[in-house]
N, C-alpha and C positions, 0 to 999 in steps of 0.2 A: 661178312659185315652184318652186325644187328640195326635191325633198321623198327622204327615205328610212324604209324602213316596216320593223318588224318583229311581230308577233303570238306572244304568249304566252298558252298557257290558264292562267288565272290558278288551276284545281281542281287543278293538277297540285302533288302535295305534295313532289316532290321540286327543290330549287334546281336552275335554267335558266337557263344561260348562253348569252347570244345576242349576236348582232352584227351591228350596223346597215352596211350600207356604200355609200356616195351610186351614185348613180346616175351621175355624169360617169366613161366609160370612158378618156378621155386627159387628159393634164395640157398645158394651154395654155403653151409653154415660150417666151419671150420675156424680154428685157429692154430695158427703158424708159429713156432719160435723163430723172432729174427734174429739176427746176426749180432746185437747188441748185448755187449757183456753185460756178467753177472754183475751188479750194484743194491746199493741201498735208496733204491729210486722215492720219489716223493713226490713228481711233476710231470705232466705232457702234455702236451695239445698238440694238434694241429690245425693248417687251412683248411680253410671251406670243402674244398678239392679230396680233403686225407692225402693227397702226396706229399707236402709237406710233414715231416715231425720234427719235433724238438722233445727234447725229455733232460730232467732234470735228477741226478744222485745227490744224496749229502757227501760231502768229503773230497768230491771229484769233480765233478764239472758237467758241462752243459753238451750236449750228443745232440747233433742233429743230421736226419733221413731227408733225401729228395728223394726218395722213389719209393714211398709207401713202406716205408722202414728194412727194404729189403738190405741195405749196408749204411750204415752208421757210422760217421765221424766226430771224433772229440774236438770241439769247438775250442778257440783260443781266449774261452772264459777262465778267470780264475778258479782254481779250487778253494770251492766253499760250501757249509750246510745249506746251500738249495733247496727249498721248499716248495715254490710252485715256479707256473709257465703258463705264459697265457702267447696266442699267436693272432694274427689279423685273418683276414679270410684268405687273403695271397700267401702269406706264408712269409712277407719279406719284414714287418715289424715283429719284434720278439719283445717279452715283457718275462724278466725273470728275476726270482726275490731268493734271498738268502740270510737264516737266522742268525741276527747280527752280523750281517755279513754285507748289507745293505740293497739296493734296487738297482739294480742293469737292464739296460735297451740295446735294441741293435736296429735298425732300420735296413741292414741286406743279408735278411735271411741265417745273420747270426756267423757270417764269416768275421765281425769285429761286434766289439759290444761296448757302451759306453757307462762308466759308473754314474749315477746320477746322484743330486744333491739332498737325497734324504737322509736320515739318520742312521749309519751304520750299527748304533746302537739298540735298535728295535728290532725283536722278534717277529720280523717278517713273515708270512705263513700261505697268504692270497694273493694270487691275483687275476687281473682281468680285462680284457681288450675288447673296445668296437670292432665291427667290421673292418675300416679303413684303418684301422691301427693309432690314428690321432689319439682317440679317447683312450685314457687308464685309468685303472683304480688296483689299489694297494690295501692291503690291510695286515696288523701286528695281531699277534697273541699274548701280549707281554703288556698291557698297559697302552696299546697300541692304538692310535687311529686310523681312520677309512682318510687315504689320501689319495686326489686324482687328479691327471693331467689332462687341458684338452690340446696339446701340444707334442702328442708322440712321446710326453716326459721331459722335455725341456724345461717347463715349471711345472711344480706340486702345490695344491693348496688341499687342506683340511680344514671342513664345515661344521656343522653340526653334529655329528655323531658322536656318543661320548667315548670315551678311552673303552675297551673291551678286550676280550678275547675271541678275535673276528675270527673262526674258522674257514669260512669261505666268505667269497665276496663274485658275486656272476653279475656280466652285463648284457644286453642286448645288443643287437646288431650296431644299434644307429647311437648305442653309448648312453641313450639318456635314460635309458631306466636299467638300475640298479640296484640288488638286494645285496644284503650280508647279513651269515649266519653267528651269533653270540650264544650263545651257554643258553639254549631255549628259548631266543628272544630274534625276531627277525624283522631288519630294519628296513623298508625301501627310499626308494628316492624317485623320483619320477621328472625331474629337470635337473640330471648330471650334475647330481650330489649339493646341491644349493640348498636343498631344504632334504630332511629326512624324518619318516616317521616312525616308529615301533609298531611293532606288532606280536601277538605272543600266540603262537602255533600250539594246537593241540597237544604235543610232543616236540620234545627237544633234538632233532636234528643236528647234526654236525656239517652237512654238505648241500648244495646245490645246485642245481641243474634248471637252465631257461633256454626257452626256447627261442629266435633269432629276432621277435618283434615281442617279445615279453610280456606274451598275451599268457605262457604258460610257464607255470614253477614250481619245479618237484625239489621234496626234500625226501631221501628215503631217510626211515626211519629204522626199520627192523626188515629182517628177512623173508616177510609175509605179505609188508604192506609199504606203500609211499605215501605220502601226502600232496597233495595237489591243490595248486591255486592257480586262478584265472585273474586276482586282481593284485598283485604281485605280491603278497601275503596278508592283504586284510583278513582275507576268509580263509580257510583251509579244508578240505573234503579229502579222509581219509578212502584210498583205493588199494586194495587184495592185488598180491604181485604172487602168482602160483610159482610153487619152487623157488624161491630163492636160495642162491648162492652166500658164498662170505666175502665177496668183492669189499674194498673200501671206495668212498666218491661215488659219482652219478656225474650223466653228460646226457645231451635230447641234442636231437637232430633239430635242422632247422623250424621244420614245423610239430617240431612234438611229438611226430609220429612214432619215433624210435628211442628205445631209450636205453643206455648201459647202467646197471648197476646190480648189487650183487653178485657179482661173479659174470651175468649173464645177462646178454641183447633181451630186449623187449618193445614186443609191436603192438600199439593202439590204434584203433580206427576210430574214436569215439573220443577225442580228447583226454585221454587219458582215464577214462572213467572204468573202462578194464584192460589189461595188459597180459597179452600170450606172450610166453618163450619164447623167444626165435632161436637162440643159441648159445650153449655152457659154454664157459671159459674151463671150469673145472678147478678153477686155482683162486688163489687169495690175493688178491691186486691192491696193489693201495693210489695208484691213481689211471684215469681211461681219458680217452677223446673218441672222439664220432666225427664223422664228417657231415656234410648238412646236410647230404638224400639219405645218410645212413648204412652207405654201402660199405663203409669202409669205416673198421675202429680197432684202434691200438690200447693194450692195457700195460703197465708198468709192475713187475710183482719187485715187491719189496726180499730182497736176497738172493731175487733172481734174473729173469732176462726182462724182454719185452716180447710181445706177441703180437699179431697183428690177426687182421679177419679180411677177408674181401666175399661182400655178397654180390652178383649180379645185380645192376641197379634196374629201377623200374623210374625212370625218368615220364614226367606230365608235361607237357605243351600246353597252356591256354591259348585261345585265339580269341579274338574279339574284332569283330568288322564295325569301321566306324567310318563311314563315308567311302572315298573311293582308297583306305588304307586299312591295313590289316595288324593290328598289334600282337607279335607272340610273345611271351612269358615262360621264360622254365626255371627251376630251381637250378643252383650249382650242382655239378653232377660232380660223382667220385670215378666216372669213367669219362675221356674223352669223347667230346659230341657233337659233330655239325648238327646244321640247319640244313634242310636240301627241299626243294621245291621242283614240282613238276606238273606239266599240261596235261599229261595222259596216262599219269602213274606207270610209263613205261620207260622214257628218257628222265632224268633224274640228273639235277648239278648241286652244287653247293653253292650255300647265299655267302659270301664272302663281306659281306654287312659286320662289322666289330659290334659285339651287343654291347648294353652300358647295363653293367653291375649296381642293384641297387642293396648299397649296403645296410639298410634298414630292413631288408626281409630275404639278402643273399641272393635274392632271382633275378635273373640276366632275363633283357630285354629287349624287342630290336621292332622296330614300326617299316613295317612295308608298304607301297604301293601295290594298291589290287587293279585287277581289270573287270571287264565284264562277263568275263568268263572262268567258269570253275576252276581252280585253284588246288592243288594237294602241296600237302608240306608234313616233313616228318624228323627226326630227328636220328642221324646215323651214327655207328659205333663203330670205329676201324678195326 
């Protein structure tokens, strides 16, 4: 069992902020062929967790993994040119688009799927889910508008934005901020598509990638470099991406810190202002997903299979003491993870406390009673 510890005196009357950080010093960098056949893929995501997948081919249908893609089944989706897939954090809302072929939902995980009432006749291309799966957004390449639900898809409505050629469309955790990529021109929204502004990037991007409170948003541009923004594309800050691959799309983990695209993982510690390798795909992909610690990410090659990665995660604990209660915080891990607490760092149990998921920034939370006496708590891996 991997275990990581932290020790608070619980008499101390001023809030303590602490940070758990695993014990694995290197991230095991690999990628796997899984089991999923050859296709003409175009789509994938996953939950929060990366044990869910879903992946989307043109021609064939909708393939969805419970086990971190190690076996794949063909979904009771129609066969159609499938374009994109977007997934909730749990993995049981599915949001998948298909050109002229129209918008399907599933709400369990994609064992049934529901056509919904948008226009089969639009060039469908994006899409894109809250955390909770409630919120969607849709977007055409044909004349298309940016269309969203705040209903899991039971009704659609389109606002302002004009007809385009949306290439991407990404949302944040909690749905209400929202970009979409057109021909050089990048739109956001920041109250779940009610009003929308333009903006016009440095360079004309085709993809993007946000972070899970969409404080960050990458557009890669070329094989050298991305672009980076902090205020959901007003401004833009071109950043050096060493080595780049030929990957197509881009995906950031929860907090930014991780990021897939061209070909190959990449780690910032600095907001994105500079970005090390972590690990080549070595292949030409045309769509990825990350999970939100970043340990775990799938890519789609377009004529070929799917792949998959799994890094050792390095999961953080906040703690914060505030009176005689202890608040911990930790990001969705890609590996299974108690809480365990103990008096003498010798006897050790599990807090059996159900945390509450906040899907506006994916971290699980759980408020203890403290005592007056010192306190350890850490977070274990079976």
């Amino acid at each position: 069992m991997n275990k990581t510890t932290l020790a608070y005196p619980a008499a101390w009357l001023m809030p303590l902020l602490g940070l758990i950080s695993s014990i694995y010093s290197s991230r095991a960098q690999s990628w796997t062929p899984s089991s999923a056949p050859s296709r003409t893929w175009y789509g994938i995501a996953s939950s929060a967790a990366g044990d869910r997948l879903v992946a989307v081919a043109s021609g064939t249908g909708i393939y969805l993994s419970a086990n971190s893609g190690g076996t794949w089944t063909l979904s009771s989706a129609p066969a159609k040119s499938w374009r994109a897939v977007a997934s909730s954090a749990n993995g049981s809302n599915l949001l998948a688009v298909a050109t002229f072929g129209g918008v399907y939902t599933s709400t369990n995980a994609g064992a049934s799927w529901i056509s919904n009432s948008l226009a089969a006749n639009h060039d469908w291309s994006s899409a894109a889910s809250s955390g909770d799966g409630t919120k969607l957004a849709v977007g055409g390449t044909t004349f298309g508008n940016i269309y969203t639900s705040t209903n899991a898809g039971a009704t659609w409505v389109s606002n302002s934005p004009p007809s385009g050629y949306w290439t991407s469309v990404v949302s944040s955790a909690d749905g209400t901020r929202l970009a979409a990529a057109w021909s050089g021109v990048i739109y956001n929204s920041t109250n779940n598509s009610t009003n929308w502004t333009s903006h016009t990037p440095p360079a004309g991007g085709s993809s993007l990638a946000i972070s899970a409170d969409g404080s960050l948003l990458v557009m890669p541009y070329s094989p050298a470099a991305v672009y980076c923004s902090t205020n959901l594309g007003i401004t833009w800050t071109q950043r050096s991406v060493p080595n780049g691959g030929t990957g197509n799309g881009a995906a950031l983990s929860a907090n930014g810190s991780r990021m897939a695209a061209f070909g190959k993982l990449y780690t910032t510690t600095n907001g994105g202002v500079t970005w090390t390798p972590d690990s080549a795909a070595g292949m030409n992909w045309t769509a990825v997903t990350i999970s939100a610690d970043g340990g775990k990410a799938a890519v789609a090659v377009n004529g070929g299979g799917i792949y998959t990665y799994y890094a050792a995660p390095t999961p953080q604990v906040t703690l914060v003491r505030a009176g005689n209660q202890v608040a911990c915080a930790w990001l969705i891990t890609s590996t299974n993870c108690l809480l365990q607490q103990s008096a003498d760092l010798i006897s050790w149990s599990n807090l059996t406390n159900t945390p509450t998921l906040n899907f506006s920034n994916l971290v699980n939370s759980l408020t203890l009673a403290s005592t007056n006496a010192s306190g350890f708590y850490r977070l274990a891996t079976p």
